[in-house]
N, CA, C and O of each residue as an XYZ file, in Angstrom:
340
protein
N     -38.561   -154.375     22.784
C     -39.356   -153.430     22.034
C     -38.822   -153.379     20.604
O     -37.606   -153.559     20.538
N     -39.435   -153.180     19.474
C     -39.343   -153.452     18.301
C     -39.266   -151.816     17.564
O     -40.035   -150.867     17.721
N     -38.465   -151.892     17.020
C     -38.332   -150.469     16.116
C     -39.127   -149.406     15.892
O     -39.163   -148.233     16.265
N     -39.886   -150.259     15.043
C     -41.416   -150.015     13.917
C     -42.702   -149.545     15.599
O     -43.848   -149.121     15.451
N     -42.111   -149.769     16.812
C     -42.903   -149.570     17.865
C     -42.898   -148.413     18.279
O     -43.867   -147.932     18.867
N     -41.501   -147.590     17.978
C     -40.690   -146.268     18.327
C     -41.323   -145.291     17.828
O     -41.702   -144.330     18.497
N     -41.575   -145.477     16.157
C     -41.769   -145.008     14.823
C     -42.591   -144.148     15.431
O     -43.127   -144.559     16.461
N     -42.918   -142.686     14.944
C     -43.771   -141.776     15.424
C     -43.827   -140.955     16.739
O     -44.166   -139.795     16.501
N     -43.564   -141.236     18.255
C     -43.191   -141.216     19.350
C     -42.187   -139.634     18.979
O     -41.295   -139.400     18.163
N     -43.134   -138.486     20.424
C     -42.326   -137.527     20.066
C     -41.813   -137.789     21.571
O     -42.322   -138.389     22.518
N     -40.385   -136.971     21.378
C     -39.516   -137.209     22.247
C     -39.670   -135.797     22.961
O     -39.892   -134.821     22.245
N     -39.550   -135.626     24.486
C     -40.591   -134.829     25.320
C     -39.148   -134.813     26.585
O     -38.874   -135.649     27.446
N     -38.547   -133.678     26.274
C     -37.182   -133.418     27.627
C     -38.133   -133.087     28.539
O     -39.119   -132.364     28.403
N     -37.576   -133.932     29.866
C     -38.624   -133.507     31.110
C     -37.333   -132.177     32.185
O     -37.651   -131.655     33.253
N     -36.566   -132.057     31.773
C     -35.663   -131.018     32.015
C     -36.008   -130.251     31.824
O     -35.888   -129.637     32.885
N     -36.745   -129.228     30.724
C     -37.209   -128.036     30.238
C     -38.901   -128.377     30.096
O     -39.697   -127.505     30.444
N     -39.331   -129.530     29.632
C     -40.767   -129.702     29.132
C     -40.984   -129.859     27.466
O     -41.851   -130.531     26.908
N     -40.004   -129.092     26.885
C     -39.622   -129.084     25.811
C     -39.986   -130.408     24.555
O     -39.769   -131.553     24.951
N     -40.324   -130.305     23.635
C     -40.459   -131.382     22.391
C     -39.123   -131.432     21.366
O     -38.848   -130.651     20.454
N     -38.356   -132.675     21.852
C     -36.786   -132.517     21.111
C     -37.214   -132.609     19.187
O     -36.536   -132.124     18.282
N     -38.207   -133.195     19.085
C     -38.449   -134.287     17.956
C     -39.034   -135.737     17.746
O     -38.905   -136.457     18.736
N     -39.444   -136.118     17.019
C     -40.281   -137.428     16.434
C     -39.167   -138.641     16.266
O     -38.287   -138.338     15.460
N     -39.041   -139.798     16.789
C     -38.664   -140.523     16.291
C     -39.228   -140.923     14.672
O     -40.394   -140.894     14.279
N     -38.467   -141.155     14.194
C     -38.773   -141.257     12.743
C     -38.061   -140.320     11.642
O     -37.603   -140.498     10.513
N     -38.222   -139.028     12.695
C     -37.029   -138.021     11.874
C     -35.574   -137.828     12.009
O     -34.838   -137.006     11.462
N     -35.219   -139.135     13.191
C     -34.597   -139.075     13.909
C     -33.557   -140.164     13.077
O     -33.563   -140.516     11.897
N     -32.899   -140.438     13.920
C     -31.260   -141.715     13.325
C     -31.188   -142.439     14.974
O     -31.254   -141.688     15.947
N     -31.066   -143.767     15.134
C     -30.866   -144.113     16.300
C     -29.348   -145.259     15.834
O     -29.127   -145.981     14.861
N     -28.562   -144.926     17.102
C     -27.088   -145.706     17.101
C     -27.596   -146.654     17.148
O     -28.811   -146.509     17.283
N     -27.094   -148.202     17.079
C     -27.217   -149.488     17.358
C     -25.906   -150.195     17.822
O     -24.972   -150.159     17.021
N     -25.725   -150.792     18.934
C     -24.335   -151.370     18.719
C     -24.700   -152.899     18.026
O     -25.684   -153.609     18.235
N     -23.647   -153.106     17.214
C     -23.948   -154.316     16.415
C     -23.274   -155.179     16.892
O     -22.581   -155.824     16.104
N     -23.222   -155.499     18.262
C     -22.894   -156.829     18.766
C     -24.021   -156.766     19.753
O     -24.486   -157.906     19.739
N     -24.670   -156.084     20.553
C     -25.194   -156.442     21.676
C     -26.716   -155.974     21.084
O     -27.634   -156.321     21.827
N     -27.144   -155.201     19.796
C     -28.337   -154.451     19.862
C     -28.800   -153.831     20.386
O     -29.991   -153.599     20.181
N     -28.175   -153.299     21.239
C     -29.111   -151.950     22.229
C     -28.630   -150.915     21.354
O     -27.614   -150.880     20.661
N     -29.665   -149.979     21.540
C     -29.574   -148.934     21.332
C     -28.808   -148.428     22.247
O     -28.878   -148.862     23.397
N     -27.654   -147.093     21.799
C     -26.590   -146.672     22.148
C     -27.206   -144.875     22.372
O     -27.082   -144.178     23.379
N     -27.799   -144.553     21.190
C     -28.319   -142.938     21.305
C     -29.173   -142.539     20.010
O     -28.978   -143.067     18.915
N     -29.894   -141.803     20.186
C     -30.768   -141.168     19.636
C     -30.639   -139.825     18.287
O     -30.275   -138.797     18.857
N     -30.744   -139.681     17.423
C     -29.489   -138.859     17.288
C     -30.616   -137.877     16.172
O     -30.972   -138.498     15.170
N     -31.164   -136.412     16.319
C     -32.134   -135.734     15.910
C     -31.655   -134.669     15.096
O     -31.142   -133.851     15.859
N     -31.582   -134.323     14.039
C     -31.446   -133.400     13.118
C     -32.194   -132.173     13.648
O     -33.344   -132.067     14.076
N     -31.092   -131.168     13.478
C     -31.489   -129.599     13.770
C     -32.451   -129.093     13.579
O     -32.303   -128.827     12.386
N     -33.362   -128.736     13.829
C     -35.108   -128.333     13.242
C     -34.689   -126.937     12.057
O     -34.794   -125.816     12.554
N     -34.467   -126.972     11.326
C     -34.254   -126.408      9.978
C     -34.958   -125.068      9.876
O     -36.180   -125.148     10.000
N     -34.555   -124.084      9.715
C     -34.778   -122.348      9.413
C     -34.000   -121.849      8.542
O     -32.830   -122.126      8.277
N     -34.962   -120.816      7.941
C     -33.654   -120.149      6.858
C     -32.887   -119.725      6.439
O     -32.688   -119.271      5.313
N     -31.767   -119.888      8.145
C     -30.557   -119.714      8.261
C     -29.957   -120.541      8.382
O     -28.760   -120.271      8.293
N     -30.315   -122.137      8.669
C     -29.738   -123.309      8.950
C     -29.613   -123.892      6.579
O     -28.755   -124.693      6.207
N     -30.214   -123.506      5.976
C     -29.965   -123.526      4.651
C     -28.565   -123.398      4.627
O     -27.845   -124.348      4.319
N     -28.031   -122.045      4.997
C     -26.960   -121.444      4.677
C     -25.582   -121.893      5.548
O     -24.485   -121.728      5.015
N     -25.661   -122.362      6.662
C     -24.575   -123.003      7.826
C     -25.000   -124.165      7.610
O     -26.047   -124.403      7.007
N     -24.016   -125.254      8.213
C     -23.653   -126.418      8.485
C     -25.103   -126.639      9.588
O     -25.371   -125.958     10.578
N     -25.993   -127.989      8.944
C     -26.646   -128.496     10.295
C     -26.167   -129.142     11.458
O     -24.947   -129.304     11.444
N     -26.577   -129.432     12.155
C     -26.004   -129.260     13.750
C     -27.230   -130.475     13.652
O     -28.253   -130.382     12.974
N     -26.786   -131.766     14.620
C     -27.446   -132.459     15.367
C     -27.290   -132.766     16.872
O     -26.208   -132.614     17.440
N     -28.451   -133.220     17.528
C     -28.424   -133.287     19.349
C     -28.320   -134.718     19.207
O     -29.034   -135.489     18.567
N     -27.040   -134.991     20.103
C     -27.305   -136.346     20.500
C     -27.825   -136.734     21.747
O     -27.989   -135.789     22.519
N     -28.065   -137.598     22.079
C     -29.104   -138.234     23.005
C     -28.885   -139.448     23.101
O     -29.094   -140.332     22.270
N     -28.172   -139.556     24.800
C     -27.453   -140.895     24.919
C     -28.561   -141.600     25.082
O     -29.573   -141.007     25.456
N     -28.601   -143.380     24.767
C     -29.792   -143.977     25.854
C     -30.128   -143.794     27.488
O     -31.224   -143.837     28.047
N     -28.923   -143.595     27.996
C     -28.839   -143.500     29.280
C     -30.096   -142.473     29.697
O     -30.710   -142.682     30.743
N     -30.492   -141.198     28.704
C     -31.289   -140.265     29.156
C     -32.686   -140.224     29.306
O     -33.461   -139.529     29.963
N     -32.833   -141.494     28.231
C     -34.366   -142.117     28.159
C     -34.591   -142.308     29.172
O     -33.748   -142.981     29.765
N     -35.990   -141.790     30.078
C     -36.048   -142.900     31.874
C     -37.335   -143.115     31.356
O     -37.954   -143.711     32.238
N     -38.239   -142.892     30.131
C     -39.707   -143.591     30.078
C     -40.158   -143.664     28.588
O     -40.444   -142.611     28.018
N     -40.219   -144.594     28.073
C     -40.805   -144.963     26.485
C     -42.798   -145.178     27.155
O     -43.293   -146.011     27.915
N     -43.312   -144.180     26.525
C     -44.948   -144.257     26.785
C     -45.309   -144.708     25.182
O     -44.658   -144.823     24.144
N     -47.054   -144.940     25.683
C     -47.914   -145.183     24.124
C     -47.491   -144.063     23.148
O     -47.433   -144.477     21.990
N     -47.172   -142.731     23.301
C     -47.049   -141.425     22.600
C     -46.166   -140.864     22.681
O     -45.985   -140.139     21.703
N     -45.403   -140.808     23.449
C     -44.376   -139.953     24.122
C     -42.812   -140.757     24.194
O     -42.748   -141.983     24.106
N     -41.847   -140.081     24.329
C     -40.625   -141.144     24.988
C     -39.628   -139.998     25.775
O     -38.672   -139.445     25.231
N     -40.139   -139.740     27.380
C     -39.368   -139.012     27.627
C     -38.070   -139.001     28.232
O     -37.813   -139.937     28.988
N     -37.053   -137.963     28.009
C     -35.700   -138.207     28.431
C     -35.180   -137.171     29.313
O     -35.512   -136.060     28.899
N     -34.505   -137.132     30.347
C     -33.952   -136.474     31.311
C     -32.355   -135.663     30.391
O     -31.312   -136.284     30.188
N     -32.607   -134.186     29.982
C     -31.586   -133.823     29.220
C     -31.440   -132.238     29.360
O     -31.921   -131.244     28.814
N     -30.507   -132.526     30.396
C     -29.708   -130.862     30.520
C     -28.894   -130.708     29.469
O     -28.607   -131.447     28.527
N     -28.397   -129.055     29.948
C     -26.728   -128.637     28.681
C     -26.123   -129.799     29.117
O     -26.285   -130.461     28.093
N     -25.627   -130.433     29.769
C     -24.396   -131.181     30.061
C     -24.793   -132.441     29.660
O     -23.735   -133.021     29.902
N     -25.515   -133.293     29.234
C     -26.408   -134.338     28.643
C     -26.161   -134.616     27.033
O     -25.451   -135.518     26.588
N     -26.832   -133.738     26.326
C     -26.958   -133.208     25.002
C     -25.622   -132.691     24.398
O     -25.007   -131.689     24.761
N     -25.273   -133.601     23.362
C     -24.240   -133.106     22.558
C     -24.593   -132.589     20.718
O     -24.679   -133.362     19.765
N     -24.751   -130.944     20.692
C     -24.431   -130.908     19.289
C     -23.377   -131.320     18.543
O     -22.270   -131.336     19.082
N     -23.561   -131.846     16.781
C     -22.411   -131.841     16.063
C     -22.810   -131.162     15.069
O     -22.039   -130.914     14.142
């Protein structure tokens, strides 16, 4: 699957039902020997208290992805899954 294929694709936790974010707004790891994608990595959805504190991002291992659709790319992601930084 090709990058530019990802592009747009909102990302849809089937744990909660929840909409994490858009690929595209997103940062994805790469390992640069093997090319897989490693994790997903989504910037804090921004309020006008997140101005004033440090943003916080969710990471999102590949492991959590279990389905890339035409629209959608959903991932299996409890608390224990998901790492803020």
């Amino acid at each position: 699957m090709k990058l530019s294929e990802l592009i747009g694709k909102k990302i849809v936790n089937v744990f909660d039902g929840g909409i994490l974010g858009t690929v595209g707004d997103s940062d994805l790891v790469i390992d640069p020997f093997s090319g897989e994608i490693e994790s997903i990595i989504l910037p804090n959805k921004s309020n006008i208290l997140n101005l004033w504190f440090q943003k916080q991002q969710l990471v999102i291992p590949w492991e959590a992805v279990k389905k890339v659709g035409s629209e959608v790319i959903v991932v299996d992601l409890d608390e224990s899954h998901g790492k803020m930084w």
